[in-house]
C-alpha positions in Angstrom: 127.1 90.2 140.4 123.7 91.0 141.5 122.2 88.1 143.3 119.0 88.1 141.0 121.0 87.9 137.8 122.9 84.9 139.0 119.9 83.1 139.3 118.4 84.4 136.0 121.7 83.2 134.4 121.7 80.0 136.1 118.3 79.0 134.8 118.8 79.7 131.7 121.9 77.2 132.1 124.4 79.6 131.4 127.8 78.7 133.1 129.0 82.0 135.1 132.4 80.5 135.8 133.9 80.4 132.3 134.8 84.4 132.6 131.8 85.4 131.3 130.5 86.7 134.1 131.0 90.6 133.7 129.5 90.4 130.2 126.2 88.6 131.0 125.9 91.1 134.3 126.3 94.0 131.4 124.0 92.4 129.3 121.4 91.8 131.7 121.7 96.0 133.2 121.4 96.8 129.7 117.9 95.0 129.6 116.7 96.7 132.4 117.5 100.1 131.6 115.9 99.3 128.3 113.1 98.6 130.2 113.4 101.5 132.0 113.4 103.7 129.1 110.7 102.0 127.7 108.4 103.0 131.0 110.4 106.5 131.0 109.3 107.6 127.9 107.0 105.7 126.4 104.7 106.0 129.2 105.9 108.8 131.3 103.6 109.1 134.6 100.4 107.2 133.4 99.1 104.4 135.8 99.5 101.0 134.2 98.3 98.0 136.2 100.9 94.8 136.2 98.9 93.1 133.4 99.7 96.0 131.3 103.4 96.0 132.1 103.5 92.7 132.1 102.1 92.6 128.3 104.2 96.1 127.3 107.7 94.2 128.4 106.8 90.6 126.8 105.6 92.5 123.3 108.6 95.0 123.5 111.0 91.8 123.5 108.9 89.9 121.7 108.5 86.9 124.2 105.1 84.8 124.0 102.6 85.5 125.9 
């Protein structure tokens, strides 16, 4: 599992050695290439500064600002 994920999952106190492990690493690929898409297509080659990302991902998955 991708080293970054682990420590994602461990801080939101999710418990990687119960067998779950292959699910949550799907899970969390299948956020970022949600995100990827999101930048893909919905923005294509336009310049967006990180405040604007930052604000596109957090009112895409509705997460408070």
């Amino acid at each position: 599992m991708n080293e970054r994920f682990k420590k994602l999952a461990e801080q939101a106190g999710i418990d990687l050695g119960n067998g779950q492990s292959y699910k949550i690493e799907n899970f969390a690929e299948l956020i970022v290439q949600d995100c990827a898409y999101l930048f893909e297509i919905e923005w294509g080659e336009s310049k967006l500064s990180g405040n604007d990302a930052s604000f596109i991902l957090k009112r895409h998955f509705g997460v408070e600002q």
